[in-house]
C-alpha positions in Angstrom: 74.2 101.1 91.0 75.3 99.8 94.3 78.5 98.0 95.3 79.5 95.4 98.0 79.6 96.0 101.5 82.5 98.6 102.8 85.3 96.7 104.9 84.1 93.7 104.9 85.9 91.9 101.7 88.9 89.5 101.3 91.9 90.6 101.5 92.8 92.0 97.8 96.2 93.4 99.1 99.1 91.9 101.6 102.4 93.9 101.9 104.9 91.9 104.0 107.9 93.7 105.6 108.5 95.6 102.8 112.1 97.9 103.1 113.0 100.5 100.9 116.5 102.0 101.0 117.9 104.9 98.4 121.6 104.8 98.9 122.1 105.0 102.8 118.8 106.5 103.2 116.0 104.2 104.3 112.6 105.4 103.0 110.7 102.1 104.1 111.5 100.0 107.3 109.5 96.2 107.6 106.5 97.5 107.1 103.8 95.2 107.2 99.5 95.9 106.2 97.2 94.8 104.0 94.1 96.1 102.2 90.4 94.5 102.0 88.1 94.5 99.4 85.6 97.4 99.0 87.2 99.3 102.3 88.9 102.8 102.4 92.3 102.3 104.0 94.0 105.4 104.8 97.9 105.6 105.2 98.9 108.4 107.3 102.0 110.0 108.8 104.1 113.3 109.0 105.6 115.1 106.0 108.1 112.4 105.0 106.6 109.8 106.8 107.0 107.4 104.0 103.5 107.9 102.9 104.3 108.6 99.1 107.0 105.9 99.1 104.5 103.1 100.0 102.0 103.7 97.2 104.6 103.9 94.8 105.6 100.6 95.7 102.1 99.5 95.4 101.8 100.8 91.3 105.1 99.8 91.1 107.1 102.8 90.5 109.5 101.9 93.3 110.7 98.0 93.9 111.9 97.5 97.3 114.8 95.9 98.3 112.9 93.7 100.9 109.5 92.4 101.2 107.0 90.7 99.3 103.2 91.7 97.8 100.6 89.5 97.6 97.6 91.1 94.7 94.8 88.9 94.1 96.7 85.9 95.4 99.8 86.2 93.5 102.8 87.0 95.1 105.7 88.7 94.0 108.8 90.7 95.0 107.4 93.8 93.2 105.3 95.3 91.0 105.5 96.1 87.3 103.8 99.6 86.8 102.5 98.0 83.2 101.1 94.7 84.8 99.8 97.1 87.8 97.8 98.6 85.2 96.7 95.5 83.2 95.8 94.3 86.3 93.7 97.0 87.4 95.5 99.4 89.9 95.0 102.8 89.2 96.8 105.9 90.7 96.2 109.6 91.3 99.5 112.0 92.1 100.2 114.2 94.9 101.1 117.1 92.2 98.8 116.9 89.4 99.6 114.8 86.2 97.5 115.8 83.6 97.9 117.3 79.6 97.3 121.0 80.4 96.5 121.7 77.0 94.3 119.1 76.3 90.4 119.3 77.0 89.0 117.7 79.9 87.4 114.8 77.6 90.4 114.0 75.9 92.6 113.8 79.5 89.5 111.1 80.5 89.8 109.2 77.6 93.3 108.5 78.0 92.6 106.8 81.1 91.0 104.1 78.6 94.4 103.0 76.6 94.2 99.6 78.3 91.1 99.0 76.7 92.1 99.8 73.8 92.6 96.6 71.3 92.8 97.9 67.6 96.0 98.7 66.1 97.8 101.9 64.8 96.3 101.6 61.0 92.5 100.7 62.5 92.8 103.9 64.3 94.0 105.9 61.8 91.0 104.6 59.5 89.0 104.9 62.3 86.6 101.6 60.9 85.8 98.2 62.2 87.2 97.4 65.5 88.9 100.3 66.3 85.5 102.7 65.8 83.5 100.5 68.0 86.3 100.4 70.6 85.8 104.0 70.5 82.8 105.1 70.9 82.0 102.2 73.3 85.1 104.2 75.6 83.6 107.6 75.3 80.7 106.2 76.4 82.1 104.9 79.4 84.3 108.3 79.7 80.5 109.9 79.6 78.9 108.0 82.7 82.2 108.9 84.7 81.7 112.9 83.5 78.4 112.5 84.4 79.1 110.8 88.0 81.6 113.8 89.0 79.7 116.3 87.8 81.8 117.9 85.3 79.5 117.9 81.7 80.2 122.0 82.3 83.8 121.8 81.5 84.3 118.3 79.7 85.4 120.8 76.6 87.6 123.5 78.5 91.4 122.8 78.0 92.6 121.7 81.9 95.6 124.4 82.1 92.4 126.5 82.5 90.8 125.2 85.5 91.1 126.0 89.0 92.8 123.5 91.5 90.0 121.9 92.7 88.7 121.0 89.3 92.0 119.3 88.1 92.0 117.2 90.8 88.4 116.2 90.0 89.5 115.4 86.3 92.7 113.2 87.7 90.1 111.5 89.7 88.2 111.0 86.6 91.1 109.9 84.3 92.0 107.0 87.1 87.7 105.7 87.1 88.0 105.6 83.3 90.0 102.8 83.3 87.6 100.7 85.9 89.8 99.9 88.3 89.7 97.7 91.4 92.1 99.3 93.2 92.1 103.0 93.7 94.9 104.5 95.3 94.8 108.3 95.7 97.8 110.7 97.1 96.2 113.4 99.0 93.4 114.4 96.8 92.2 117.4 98.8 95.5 118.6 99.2 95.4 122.7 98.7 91.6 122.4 98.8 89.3 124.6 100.2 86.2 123.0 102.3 83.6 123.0 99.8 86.0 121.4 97.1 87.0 118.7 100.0 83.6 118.3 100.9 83.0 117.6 97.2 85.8 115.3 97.1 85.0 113.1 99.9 81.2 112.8 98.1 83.4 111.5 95.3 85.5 108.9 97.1 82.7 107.5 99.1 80.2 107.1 96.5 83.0 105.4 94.1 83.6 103.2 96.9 80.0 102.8 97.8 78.4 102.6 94.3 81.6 101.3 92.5 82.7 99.2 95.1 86.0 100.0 93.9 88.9 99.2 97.2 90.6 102.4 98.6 93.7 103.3 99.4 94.2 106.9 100.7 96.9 109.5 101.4 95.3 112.3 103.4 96.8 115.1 105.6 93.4 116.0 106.8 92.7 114.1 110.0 89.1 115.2 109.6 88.7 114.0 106.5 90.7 110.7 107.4 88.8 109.9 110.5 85.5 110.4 108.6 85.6 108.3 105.4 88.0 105.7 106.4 87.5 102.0 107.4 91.1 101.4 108.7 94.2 103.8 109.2 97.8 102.8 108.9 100.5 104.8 110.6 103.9 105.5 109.6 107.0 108.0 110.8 109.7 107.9 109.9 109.5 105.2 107.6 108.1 103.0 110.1 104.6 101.4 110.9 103.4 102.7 114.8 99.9 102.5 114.6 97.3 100.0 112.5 93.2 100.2 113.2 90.1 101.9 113.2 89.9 105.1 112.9 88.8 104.9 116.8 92.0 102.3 117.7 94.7 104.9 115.9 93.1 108.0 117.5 93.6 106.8 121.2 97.4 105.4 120.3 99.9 107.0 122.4 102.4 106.6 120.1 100.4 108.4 116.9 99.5 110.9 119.0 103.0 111.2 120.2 104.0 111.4 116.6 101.4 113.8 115.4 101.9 115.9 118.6 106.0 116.3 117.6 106.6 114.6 121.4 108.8 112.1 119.5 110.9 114.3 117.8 
């Protein structure tokens, strides 16, 4: 199982001078970048950057006041979280979103609901359709245990795992639904270095193997310079630095920002 080429798609994803106000605070300035097919494209910045803001305008979350995005050749003013879904956008959180309670299985499978067809009183019969649906998802929930490496705890309840685990389930929950477009908010965040050595395995061999496109929110310039194909910068709400991981490292202004000369 191995996917395209890294870095070297169509563009899949074009964000034009997208603004973003809350009241008289402006979280996004005309901020322009797009994203390829089958690359890793890191957004990076200092705490409040706008980092968070842009990929919720991405799934649709946040609309923007300004701006346009261009998915897949359609463009529109915003995105619908719903349609961002449908259309296959998936999204991991910066603070984990998962059912505590429930087992690790049953947190995957809801990653599935799209492809779910049958209605409320096939389910509850559990025949036809809506049995066929079913255990053709939890097979597909099964290869995507298997592929991070979690058979061990697919029946432990997640409130009972330790960080690094949850965030390895999230990842999970978001492959489940197949999507084309992954976008992860720091998902090494409060890890130590085996887990984020674990975790960047995971990313690059989804990307890799998958071929599933990227879209990263790290804090880990390590990490970043790594696994990424290209880096955009923002402080401040503002784009100062677009490239290679090579091309953002030697700009004076990102360094100036990362360095706190700027502020």
């Amino acid at each position: 199982m191995t996917g395209p080429a890294r870095g070297g798609g169509e563009v899949i994803l074009q964000l034009e001078r997208i603004s973003l106000a809350f009241g008289g605070v402006k979280a996004l300035t005309d901020i322009s970048f797009d994203v390829r097919e089958h690359e890793i494209r890191a957004i990076i910045g200092p705490n409040g950057a706008g980092k968070s803001s842009m990929l919720n305008v991405i799934n649709g979350v946040y609309r923007p006041q300004e701006g346009t995005i261009t998915f897949r050749g359609q463009v529109r003013r915003d995105m619908d979280s719903h349609e961002v879904a449908k259309n296959g956008i998936a999204r991991t959180f910066q603070n984990i979103a998962l059912f505590r309670g429930m087992s690790v299985l049953d947190n995957i499978m809801t990653g599935r609901n799209l492809k779910m067809k049958a209605g409320i009183f096939e389910q509850a019969i559990w025949f036809g359709r809506a049995k066929r649906e079913e255990l053709a998802n939890r097979l597909k929930v099964e290869e995507v245990i298997d592929f991070l490496e979690i058979q061990h705890i697919r029946k432990t309840p997640v409130g009972r795992l330790p960080y690094g685990l949850q965030k390895r389930v999230e990842l999970a929950r978001a492959l489940a639904a197949e999507p084309t477009l992954l976008l992860l908010d720091e998902p090494m965040a409060g890890m130590n270095v085996e887990e984020k050595q674990d975790m960047c395995r995971f990313i690059l061999d989804v990307n890799e193997q998958y071929g599933t496109t990227i879209v990263l929110i790290e804090h880990d310039m390590g990490v970043v310079m790594d696994i990424s194909d290209r880096v955009v910068v923002l402080d401040y709400g503002k784009k100062i630095g677009d490239g290679t991981p090579d091309e953002v490292r030697a700009d004076k202004a990102v360094i100036a920002a990362y360095l706190g000369v700027a502020h």
